[in-house]
N, C-alpha and C positions, 0 to 999 in steps of 0.2 A: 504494500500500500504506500502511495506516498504522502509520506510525512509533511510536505512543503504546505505553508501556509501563506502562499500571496498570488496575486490574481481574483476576479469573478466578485461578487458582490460583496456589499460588506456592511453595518448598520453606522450611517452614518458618514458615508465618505460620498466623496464627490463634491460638487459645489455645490453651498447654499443657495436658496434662492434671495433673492435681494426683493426692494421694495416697488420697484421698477418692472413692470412688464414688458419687455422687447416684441418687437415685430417687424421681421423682414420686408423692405419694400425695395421694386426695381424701379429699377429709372434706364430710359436711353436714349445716350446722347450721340452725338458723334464724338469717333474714337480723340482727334484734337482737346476738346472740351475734357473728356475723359480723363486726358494725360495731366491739362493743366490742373484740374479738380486734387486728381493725386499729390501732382508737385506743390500745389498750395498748403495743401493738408500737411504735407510731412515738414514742408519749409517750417510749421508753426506747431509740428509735432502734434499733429492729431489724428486721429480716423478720420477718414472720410467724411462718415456721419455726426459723426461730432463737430467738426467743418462746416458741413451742410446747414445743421443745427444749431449753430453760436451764430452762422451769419445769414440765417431766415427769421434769426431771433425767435426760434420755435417753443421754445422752454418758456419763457416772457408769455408767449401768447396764448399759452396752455394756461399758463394762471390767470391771466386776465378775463379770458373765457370761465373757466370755471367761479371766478369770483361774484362774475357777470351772473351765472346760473344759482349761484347761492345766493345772490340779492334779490332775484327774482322769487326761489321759494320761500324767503323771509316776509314778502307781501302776502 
């Protein structure tokens, strides 16, 4: 029998979940577009998405939205 005890499941390993729910989305552009998108991101040391995200100001407009929908169930 083997003795070894690593590999296959285990209670409690792997990564946590965070408070953040992820969701894959595509996009396409042309391949130029694409490249600079890259070289932007990395020049300033980020994902892509997080790129994307800091300058759609996405994060910003998710709270504002949702503050918006809490003043309204407040009436």
């Amino acid at each position: 029998m083997n003795e070894r005890n690593w590999g296959g499941k285990r209670k409690g390993a792997g990564r946590k979940k965070g408070e953040v729910e992820y969701q894959t989305f595509s996009v396409v552009l042309p391949k130029e577009e694409v490249e600079l998108l890259r070289r932007e991101a990395k020049g300033q040391k980020m994902t892509v998405s997080r790129f994307i995200s800091k300058y759609l100001h996405l994060a910003e407009a998710v709270e504002i939205e949702k503050a918006g929908k809490e003043g309204v169930q407040e009436l």
